[in-house]
C-alpha positions as CSV (number, residue, x, y, z in Angstrom):
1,X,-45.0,-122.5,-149.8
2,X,-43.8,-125.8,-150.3
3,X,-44.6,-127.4,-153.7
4,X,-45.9,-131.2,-153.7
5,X,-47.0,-133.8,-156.5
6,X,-50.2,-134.7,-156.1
7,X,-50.7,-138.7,-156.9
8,X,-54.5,-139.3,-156.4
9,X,-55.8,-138.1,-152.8
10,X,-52.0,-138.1,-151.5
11,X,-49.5,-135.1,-152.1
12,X,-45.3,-135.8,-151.7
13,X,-43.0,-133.3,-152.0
14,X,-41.6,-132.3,-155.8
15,X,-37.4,-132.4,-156.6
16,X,-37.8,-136.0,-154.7
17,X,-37.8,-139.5,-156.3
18,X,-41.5,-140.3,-156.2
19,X,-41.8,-144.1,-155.3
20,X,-44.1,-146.0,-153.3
21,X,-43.6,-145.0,-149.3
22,X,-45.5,-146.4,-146.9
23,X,-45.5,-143.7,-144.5
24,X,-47.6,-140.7,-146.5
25,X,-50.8,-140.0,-145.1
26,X,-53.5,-140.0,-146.5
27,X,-55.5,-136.9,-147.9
28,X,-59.4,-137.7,-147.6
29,X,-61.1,-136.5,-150.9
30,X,-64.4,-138.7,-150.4
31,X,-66.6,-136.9,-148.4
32,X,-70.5,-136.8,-148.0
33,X,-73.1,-135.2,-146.0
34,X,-76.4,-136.6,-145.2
35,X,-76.2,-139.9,-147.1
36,X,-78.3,-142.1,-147.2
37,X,-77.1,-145.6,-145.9
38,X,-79.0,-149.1,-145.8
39,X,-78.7,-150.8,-142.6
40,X,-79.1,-154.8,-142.1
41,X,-80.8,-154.3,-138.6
42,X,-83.0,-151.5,-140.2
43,X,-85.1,-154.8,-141.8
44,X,-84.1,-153.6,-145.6
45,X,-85.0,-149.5,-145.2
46,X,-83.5,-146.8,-145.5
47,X,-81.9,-144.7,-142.1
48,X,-80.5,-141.5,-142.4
49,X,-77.2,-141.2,-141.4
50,X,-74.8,-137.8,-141.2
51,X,-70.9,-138.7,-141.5
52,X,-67.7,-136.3,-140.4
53,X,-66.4,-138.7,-143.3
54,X,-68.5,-141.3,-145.3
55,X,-65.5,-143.6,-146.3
56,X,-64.9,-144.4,-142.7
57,X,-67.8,-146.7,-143.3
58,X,-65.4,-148.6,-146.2
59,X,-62.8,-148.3,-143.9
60,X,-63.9,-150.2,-141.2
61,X,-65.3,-153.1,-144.0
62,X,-62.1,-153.2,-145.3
63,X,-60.6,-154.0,-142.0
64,X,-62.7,-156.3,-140.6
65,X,-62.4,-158.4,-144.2
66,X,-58.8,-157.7,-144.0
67,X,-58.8,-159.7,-140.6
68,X,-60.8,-162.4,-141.7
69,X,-58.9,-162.7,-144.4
70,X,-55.8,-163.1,-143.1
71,X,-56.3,-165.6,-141.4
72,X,-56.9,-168.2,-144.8
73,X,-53.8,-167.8,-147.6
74,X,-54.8,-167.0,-151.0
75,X,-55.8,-170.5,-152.8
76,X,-55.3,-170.7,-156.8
77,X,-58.3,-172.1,-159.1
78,X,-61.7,-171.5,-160.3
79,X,-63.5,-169.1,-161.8
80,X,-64.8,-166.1,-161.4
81,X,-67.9,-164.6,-163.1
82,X,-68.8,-161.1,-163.9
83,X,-72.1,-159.3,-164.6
84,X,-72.3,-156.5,-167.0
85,X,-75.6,-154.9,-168.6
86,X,-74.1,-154.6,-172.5
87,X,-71.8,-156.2,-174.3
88,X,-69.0,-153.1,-174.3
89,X,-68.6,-151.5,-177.6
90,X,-65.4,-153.2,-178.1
91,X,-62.0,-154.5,-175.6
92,X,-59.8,-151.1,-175.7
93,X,-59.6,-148.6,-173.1
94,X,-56.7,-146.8,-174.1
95,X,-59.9,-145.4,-176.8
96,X,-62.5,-144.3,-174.4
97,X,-64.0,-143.8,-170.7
98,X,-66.3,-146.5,-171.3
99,X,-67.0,-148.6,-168.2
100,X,-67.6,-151.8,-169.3
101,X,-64.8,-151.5,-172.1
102,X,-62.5,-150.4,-169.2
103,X,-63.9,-153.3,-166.5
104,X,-62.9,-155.8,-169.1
105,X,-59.6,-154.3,-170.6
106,X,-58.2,-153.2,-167.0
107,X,-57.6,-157.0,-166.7
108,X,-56.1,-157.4,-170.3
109,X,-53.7,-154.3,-169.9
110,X,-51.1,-152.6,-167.9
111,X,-50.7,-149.0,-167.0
112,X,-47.5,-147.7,-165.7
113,X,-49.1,-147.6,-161.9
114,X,-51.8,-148.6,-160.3
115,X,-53.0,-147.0,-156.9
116,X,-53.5,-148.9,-153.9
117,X,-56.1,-148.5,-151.2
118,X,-54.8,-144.9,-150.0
119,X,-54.6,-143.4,-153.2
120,X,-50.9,-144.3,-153.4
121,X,-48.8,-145.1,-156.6
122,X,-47.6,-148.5,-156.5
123,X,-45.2,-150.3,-159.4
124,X,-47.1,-151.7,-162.9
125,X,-45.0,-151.7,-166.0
126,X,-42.7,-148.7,-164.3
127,X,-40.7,-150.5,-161.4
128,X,-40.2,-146.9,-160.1
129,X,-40.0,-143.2,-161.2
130,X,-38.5,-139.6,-160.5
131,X,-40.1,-136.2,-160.8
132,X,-37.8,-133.0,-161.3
133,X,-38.4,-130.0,-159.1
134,X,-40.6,-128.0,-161.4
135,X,-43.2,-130.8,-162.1
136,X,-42.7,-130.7,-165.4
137,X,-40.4,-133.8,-166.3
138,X,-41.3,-137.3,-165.4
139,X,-38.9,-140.4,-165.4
140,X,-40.3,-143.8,-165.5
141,X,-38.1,-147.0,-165.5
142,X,-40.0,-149.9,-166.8
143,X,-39.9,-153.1,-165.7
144,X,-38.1,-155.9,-167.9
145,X,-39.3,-158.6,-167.4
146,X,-43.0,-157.3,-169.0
147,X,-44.0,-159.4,-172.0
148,X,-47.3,-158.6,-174.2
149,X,-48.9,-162.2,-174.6
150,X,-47.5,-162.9,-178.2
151,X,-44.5,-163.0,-176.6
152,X,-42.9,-159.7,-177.3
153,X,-41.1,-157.5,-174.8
154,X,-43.1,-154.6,-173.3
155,X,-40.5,-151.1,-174.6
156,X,-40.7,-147.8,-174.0
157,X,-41.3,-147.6,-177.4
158,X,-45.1,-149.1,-176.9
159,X,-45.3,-146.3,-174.1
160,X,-44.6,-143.6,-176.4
161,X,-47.0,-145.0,-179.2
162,X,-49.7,-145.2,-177.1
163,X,-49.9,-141.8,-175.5
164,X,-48.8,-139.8,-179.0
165,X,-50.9,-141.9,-181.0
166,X,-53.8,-143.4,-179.2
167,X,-53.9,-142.0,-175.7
168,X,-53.7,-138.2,-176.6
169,X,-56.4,-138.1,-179.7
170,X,-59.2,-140.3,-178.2
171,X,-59.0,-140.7,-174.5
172,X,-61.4,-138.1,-172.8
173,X,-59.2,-137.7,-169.9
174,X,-55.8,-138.4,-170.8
175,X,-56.4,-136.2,-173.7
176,X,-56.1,-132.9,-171.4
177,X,-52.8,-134.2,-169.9
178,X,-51.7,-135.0,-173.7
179,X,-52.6,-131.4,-174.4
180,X,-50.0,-130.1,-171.7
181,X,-47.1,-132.6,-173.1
182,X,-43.7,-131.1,-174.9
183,X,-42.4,-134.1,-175.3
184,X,-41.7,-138.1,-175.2
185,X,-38.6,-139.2,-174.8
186,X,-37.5,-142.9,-174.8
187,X,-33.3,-142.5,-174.0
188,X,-33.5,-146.5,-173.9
189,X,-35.8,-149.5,-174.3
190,X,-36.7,-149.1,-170.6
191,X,-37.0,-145.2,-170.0
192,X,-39.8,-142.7,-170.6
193,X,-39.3,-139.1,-169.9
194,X,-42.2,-136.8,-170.1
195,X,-42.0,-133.4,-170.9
196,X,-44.7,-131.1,-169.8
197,X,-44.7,-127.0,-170.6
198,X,-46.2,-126.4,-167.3
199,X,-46.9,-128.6,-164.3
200,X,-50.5,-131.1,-164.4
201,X,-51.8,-132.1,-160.8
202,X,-53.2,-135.2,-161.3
203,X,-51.0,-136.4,-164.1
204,X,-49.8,-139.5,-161.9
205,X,-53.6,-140.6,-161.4
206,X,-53.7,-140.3,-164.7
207,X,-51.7,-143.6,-165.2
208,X,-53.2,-146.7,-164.4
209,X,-54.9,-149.5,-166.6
210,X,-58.0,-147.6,-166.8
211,X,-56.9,-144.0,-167.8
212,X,-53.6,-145.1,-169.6
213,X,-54.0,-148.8,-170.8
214,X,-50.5,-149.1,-172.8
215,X,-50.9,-150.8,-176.4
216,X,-48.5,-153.3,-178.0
217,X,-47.0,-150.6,-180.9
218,X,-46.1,-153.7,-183.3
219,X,-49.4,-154.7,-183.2
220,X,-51.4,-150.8,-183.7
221,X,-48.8,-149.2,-185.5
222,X,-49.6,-147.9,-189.1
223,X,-53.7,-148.8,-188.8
224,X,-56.6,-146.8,-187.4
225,X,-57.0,-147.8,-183.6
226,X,-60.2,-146.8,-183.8
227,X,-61.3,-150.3,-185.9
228,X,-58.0,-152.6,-185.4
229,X,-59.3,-155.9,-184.8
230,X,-57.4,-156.4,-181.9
231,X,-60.1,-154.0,-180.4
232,X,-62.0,-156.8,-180.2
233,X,-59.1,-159.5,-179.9
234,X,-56.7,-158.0,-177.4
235,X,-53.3,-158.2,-177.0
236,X,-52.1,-157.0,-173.6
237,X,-49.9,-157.3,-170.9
238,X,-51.9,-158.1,-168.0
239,X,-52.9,-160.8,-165.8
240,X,-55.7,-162.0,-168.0
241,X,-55.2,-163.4,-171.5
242,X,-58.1,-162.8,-174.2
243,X,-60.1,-166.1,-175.3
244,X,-63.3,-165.2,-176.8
245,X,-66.0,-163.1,-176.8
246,X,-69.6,-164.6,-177.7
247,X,-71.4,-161.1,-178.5
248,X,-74.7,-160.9,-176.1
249,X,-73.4,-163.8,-174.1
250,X,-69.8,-163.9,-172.6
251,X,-66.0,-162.5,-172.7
252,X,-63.6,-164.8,-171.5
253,X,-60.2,-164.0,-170.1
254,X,-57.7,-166.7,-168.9
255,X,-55.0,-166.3,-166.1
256,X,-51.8,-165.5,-168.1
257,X,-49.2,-168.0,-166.4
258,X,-45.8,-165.7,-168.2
259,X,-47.9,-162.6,-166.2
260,X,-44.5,-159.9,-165.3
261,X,-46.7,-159.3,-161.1
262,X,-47.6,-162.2,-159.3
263,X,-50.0,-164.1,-161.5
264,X,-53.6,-164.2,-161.1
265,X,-55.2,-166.6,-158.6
266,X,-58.2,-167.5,-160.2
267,X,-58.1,-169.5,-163.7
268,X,-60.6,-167.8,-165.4
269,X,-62.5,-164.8,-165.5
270,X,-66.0,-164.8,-167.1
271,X,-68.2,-161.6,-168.3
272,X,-71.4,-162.7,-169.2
273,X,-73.4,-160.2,-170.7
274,X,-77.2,-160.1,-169.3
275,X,-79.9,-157.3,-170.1
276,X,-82.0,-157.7,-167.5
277,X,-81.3,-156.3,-164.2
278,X,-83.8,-158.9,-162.7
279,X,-81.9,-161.4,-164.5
280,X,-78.4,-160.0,-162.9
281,X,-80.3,-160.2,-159.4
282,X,-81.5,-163.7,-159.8
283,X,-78.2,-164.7,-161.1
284,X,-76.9,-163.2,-158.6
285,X,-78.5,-165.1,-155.6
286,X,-78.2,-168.6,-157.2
287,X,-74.7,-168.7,-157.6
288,X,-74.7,-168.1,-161.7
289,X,-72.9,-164.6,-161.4
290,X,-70.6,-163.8,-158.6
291,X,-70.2,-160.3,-158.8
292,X,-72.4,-157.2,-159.9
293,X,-71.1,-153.6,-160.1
294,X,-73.6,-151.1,-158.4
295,X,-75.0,-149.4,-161.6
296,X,-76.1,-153.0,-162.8
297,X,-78.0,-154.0,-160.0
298,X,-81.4,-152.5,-159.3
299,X,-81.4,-150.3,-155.9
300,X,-84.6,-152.1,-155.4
301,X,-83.4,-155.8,-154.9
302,X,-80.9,-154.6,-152.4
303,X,-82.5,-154.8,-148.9
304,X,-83.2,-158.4,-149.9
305,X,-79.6,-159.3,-151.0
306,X,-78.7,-157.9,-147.4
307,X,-80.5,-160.2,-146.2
308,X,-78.5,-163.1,-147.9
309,X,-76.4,-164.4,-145.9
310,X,-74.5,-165.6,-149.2
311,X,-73.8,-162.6,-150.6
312,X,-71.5,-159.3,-149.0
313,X,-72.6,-155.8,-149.5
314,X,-70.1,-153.3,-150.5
315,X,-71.1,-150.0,-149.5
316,X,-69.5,-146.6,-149.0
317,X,-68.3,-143.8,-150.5
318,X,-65.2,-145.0,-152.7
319,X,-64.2,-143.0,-156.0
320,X,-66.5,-139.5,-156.4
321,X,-69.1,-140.1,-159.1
322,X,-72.2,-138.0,-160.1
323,X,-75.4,-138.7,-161.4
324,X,-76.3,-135.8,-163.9
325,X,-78.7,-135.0,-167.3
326,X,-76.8,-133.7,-170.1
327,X,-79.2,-130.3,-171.9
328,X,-78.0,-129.9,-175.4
329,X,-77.4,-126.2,-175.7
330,X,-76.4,-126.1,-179.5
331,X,-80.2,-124.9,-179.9
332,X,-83.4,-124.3,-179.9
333,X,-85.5,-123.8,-176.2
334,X,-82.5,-125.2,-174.4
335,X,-80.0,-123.0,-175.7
336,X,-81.5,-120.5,-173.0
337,X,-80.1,-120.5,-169.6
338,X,-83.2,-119.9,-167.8
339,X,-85.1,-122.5,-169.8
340,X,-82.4,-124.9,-168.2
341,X,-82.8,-123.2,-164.7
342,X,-86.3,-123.6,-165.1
343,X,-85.8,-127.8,-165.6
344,X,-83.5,-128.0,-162.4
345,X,-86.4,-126.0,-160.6
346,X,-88.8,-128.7,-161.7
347,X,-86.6,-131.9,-161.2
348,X,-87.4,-133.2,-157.7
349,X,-83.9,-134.7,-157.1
350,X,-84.6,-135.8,-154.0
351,X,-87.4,-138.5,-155.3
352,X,-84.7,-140.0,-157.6
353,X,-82.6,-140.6,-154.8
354,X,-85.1,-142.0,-153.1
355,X,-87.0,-144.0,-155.4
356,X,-84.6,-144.7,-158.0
357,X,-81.6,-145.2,-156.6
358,X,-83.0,-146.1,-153.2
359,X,-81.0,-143.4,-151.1
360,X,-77.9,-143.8,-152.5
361,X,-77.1,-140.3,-153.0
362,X,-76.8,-137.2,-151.6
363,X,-78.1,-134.2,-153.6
364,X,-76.2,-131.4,-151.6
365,X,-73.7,-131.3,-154.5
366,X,-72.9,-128.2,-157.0
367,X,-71.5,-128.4,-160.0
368,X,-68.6,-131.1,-159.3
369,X,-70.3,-133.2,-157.0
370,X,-69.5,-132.8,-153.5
371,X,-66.7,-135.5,-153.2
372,X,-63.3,-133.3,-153.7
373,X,-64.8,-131.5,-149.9
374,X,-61.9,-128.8,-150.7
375,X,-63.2,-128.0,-154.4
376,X,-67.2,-127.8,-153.2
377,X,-68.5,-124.5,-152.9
378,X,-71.4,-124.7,-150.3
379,X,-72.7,-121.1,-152.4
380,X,-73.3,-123.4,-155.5
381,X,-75.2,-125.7,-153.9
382,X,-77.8,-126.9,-155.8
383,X,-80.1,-128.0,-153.5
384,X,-80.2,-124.4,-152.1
385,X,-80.1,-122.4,-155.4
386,X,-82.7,-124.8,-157.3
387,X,-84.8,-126.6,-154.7
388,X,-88.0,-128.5,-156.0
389,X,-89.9,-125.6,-157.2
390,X,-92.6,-126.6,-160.2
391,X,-93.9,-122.6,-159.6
392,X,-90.7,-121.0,-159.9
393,X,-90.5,-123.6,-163.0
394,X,-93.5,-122.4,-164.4
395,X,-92.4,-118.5,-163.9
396,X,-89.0,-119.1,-165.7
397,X,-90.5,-120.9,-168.4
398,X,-93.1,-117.8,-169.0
399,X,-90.1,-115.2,-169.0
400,X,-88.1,-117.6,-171.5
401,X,-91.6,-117.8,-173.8
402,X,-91.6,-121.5,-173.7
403,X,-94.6,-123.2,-174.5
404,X,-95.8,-126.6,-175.1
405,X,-92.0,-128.0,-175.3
406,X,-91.2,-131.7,-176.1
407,X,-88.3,-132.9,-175.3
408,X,-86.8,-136.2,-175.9
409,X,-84.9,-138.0,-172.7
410,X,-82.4,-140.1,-174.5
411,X,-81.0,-143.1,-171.5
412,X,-78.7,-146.4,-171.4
413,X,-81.8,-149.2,-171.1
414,X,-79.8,-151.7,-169.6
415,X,-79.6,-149.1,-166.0
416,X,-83.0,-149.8,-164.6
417,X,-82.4,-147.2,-161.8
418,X,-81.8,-144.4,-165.0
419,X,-85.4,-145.5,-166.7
420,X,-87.2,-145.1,-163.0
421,X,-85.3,-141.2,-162.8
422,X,-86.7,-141.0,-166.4
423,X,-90.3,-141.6,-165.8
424,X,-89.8,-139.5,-162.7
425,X,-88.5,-136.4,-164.4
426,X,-91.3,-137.3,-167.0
427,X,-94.2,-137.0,-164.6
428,X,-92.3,-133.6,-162.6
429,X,-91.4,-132.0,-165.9
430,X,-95.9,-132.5,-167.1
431,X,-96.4,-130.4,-164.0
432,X,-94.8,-127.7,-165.5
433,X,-96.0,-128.3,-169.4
434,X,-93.2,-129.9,-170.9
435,X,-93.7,-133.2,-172.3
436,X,-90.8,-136.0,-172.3
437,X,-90.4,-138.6,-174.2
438,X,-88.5,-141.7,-172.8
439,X,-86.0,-143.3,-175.7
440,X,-84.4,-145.9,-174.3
441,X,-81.2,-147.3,-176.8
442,X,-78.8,-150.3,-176.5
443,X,-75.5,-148.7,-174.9
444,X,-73.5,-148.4,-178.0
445,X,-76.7,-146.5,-179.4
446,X,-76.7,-144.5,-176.7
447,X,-73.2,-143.5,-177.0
448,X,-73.7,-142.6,-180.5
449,X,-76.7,-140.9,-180.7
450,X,-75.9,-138.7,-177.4
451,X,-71.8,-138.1,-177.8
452,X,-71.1,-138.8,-181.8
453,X,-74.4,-137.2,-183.0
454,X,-75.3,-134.7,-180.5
455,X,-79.3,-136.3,-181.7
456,X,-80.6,-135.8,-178.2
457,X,-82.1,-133.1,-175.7
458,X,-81.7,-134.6,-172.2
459,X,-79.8,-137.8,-171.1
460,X,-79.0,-139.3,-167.9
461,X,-75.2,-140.3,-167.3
462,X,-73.0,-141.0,-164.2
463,X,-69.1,-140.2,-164.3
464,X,-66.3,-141.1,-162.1
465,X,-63.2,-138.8,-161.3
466,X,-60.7,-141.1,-159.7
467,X,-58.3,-139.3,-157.8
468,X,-59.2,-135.8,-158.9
469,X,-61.7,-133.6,-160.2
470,X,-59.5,-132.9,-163.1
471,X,-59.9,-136.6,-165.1
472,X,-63.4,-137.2,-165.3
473,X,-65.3,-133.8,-164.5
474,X,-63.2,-131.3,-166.9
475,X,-64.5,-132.9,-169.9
476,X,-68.3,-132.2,-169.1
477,X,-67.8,-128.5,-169.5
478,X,-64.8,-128.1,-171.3
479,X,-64.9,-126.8,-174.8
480,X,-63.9,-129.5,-177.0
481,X,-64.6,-130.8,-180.7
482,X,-67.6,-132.6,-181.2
483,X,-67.9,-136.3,-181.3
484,X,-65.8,-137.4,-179.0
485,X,-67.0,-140.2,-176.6
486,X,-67.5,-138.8,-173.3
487,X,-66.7,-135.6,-173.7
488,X,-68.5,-132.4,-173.4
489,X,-72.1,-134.0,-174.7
490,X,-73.9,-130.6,-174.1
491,X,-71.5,-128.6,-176.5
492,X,-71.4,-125.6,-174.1
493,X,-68.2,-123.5,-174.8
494,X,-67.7,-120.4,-171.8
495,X,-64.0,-119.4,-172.4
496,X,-63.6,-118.2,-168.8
497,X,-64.9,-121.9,-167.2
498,X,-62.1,-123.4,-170.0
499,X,-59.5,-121.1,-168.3
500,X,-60.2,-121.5,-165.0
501,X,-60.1,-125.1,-165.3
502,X,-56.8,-125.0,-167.0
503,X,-55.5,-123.2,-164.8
504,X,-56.6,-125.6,-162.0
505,X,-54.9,-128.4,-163.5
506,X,-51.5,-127.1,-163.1
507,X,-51.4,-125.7,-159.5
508,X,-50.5,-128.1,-156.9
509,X,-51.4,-126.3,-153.7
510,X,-55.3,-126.9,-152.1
511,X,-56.3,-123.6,-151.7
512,X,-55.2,-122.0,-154.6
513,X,-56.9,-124.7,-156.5
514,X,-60.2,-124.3,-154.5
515,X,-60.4,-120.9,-155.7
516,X,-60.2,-121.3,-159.0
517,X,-63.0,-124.3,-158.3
518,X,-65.0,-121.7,-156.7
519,X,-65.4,-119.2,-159.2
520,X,-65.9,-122.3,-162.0
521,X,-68.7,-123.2,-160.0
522,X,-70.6,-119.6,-160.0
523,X,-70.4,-119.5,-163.9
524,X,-72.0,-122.7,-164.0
525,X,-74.2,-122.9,-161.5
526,X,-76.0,-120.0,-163.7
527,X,-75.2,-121.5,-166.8
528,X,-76.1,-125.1,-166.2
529,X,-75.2,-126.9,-168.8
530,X,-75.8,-129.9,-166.8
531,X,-78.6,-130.8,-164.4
532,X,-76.5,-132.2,-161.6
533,X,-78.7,-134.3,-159.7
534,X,-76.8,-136.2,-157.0
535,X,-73.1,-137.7,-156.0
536,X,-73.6,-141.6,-155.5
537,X,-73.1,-143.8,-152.5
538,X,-71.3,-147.0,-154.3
539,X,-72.4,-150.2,-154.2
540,X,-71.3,-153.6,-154.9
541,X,-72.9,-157.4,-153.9
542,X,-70.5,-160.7,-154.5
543,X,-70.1,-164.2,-153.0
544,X,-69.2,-164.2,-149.8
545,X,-66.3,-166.7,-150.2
546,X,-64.7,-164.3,-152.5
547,X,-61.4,-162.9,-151.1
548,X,-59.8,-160.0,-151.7
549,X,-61.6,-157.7,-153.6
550,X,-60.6,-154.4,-151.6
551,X,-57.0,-154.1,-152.8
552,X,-57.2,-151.0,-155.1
553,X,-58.6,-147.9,-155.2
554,X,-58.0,-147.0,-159.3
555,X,-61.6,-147.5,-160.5
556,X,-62.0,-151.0,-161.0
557,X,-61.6,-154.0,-159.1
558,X,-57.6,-155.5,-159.3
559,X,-59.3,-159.4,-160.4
560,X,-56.1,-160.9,-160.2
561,X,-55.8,-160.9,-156.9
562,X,-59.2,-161.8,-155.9
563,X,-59.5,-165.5,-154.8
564,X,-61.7,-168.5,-153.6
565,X,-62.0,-169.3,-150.3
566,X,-63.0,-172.7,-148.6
């Protein structure tokens, strides 16, 4: 069997030097069945659509912008304004999984790689890198010329700060890579060689802005990261230089001039911060915001923005991420399996698609979504195991002894779409005799009460997984200490899943992997820890004179290189 090194969706041969080649293939891992797709000629509604492979649908978009395009060169100026729901608990990312915190910090940081529209690793602060035979030592050799924006040279000393002292304790997905690492070694000011004990599959995937932001170590070292004030005043290395940030208002990054890439076209790049997801929308269409991320825009508005001939709608299947409720199992009535079995029975996924999320999503998913197609397990398929059943529901309920349970449904109140799946679960969960109560919190609230507190019983969340199931699904079921942000919420602790998903991040070949995926998946599909509700069909609606928005495929948008056109 030959052994490979898996960087994001594309595998290259280990013992090789692992740089950027234009020539490997691409290895699908977005796949979908039965979305459901909005149409323009379908006047706004919804068809029903079944796809060998849903990203062909990107594909195709990407192309035909690609052309048009090319045809006009990249023009430099102007601004470009961002919508997000919250102000983000603060500007580090090299802390935390957050969204918003990594949305605005991808464009203050670096990484060591960032991957381009294949999956591919492509040059950041490492101009190129080797990996040894075994997959167990990495090489990078950084770039130079990489300054932080005091001024200061970008080392290999900053590298080896960040991921032993930053990266490791606090991330929740570099942290299981971090776990796996022997060593750091820094030979000179422009090599890092990583040591693992045994080989890590997606370790590579692992090292872009958004999982692996590096940190300036003269500014961090000998303080708490967790409240430095440059957590709210960054210091990077990336296109965009800090300004200011007017809480409940605006962030304001400037095109770095001294950036080590080509610099960023645009001057400026605006968050503003607005509540309201009508407000986004209406912002939206009169030319206040320019661009708005999927999860802040109500499904609702967008057979209308379709219709503006203004605006472009992004849609397709792009990184894998699921929709789920976290149970807290410490105690209590949910500590019981078949009291959990018995709210998946009563959940009527298939309205929440519908209605909440306005078909985006497809509820043929197990217990890690159904977008790694050679991880799912079509036996674990929750739509098959737990359909809509308020009955059965009632039955399990009636074997567990559960009566006249309250539970409280804890959610992020600036996600419209997550209060409408809240309501609905409300009104299917009274059939059965369990009553919910909605507690909607600020997102910072939210992330306390549900991840630093555990003070919760149900809460909706969505996860992404870049490149892998490995960096952003492991965490949910993984035992882990409490408190962490974004990590294991439920506190559920099976010793066999831990294992088994170890083990899985350290093989390289498919079907080895898929097995141990498989038998993951049968534990929890019994257990359910997590009510896994449905893997999401992305979305995004911008200006159409905005250029160049499809040129990465690492989680967030690379905003240097989008432009202005005429």
């Amino acid at each position: 069997m030959e052994l490979s090194c898996t960087f994001g969706s594309v595998r290259l041969p280990l013992g090789t030097s692992c740089r950027p080649r234009a020539d490997v293939a691409l290895h699908v891992t977005a796949m979908a069945r039965g979305d459901r797709l909005y149409h323009p000629s379908n006047k706004g509604g919804l068809i029903m659509k079944r796809l060998t492979v849903a990203l062909s649908l990107l594909v195709v978009t990407l192309l035909l912008a690609g052309s048009f395009a090319a045809a006009q060169a990249p023009r430099k100026g102007g601004s470009l304004v961002v919508a997000l729901g919250a102000d983000p608990e603060h500007l580090n990312p090299a802390l935390t999984t957050s969204y918003p915190v990594g949305a605005v910090g991808a464009s203050v940081y670096s990484g060591l790689i960032w991957l381009d529209e294949k999956g591919r690793p492509q040059p950041e602060l490492a101009e190129s890198w080797d990996i040894s035979a075994d997959g167990r030592t990495y090489t990078f050799h950084l770039r130079r010329d990489a300054r932080w924006h005091d001024g200061r040279p970008v080392t290999s000393a900053d590298v080896k700060y960040t991921m032993e002292n930053v990266l490791g304790p606090y991330h929740g997905r570099f942290r299981n890579a971090f776990a796996l690492l022997e060593g750091i070694d820094t030979p000179d000011d422009y090599t890092v060689v990583l040591r693992l004990r045994e080989p890590y599959a997606p370790l590579m995937s692992l090292l872009t802005v958004f999982d692996a932001p590096i940190l300036p170590k003269h500014i961090y070292e000998g303080s708490n990261p967790l409240d430095h004030p440059a957590n709210y005043k960054p210091v990077g290395s990336g296109p965009f230089v800090f300004r200011e940030w007017v809480r409940g208002d605006r962030i304001v990054l400037e095109r770095n001039p001294d950036y080590f890439d080509e610099p960023a076209y645009i001057d400026r790049l605006i968050y503003r911060i607005i509540p309201e997801e009508l407000s986004r929308s209406v912002a939206l269409e009169i030319g206040d915001v320019d661009l708005v991320w999927g999860l802040y825009l109500p499904a609702s508005e967008l057979p209308r923005m379709m219709q503006n001939p203004e605006l472009e709608v992004w849609q397709g299947v792009r990184i894998p991420s699921l929709y789920f409720v976290f149970v807290n199992t410490r105690e209590g009535a949910l500590a019981n399996p078949k009291v959990r079995q018995a709210l998946m029975h009563a959940i009527d996924r298939e309205q929440i698609v519908e209605q909440a999320f306005m078909g985006l999503g497809n509820v043929n998913v197990g217990p890690f979504g159904g977008g790694f197609f050679w991880a799912y397990d079509e036996s674990t398929d929750y739509s098959k195991l737990y359909p809509y059943d308020p009955a059965k529901a009632r039955q399990l309920l009636a074997e567990a002894g559960v009566r006249n349970l309250t539970l409280r449904f804890v959610y992020d109140s600036a996600r419209g779409p997550f209060r409408t799946a809240g309501e609905i679960i409300r009104d299917n969960l009274r059939q059965v005799g369990i009553n919910l109560q909605l507690v909607p919190l600020e997102r910072s609230v939210m992330v306390e009460q549900v991840y630093t507190r555990g003070a919760f019983d149900l809460s909706i969340q969505s996860f992404t997984s870049s490149g892998d199931p490995i960096l952003g699904y492991h965490r949910i079921y993984l035992t882990a200490a409490p408190g962490t942000p974004f990590v294991n919420a439920t506190g559920y602790s099976n010793p066999e899943v831990d294992g088994l998903l170890r083990e899985a991040a350290g093989v390289f070949d498919f079907e080895r992997r898929a097995e141990l995926y498989r038998r993951a998946s049968q534990i929890l599909a019994r257990d359910l820890p997590v009510l896994v509700l449905f893997d999401e069909v992305a979305t995004e609606v911008a200006n159409k004179r905005l250029r160049g928005l499809r040129e990465a495929l690492d989680v967030r948008d690379r905003l240097e290189r989008v432009w202005w056109a005429e």
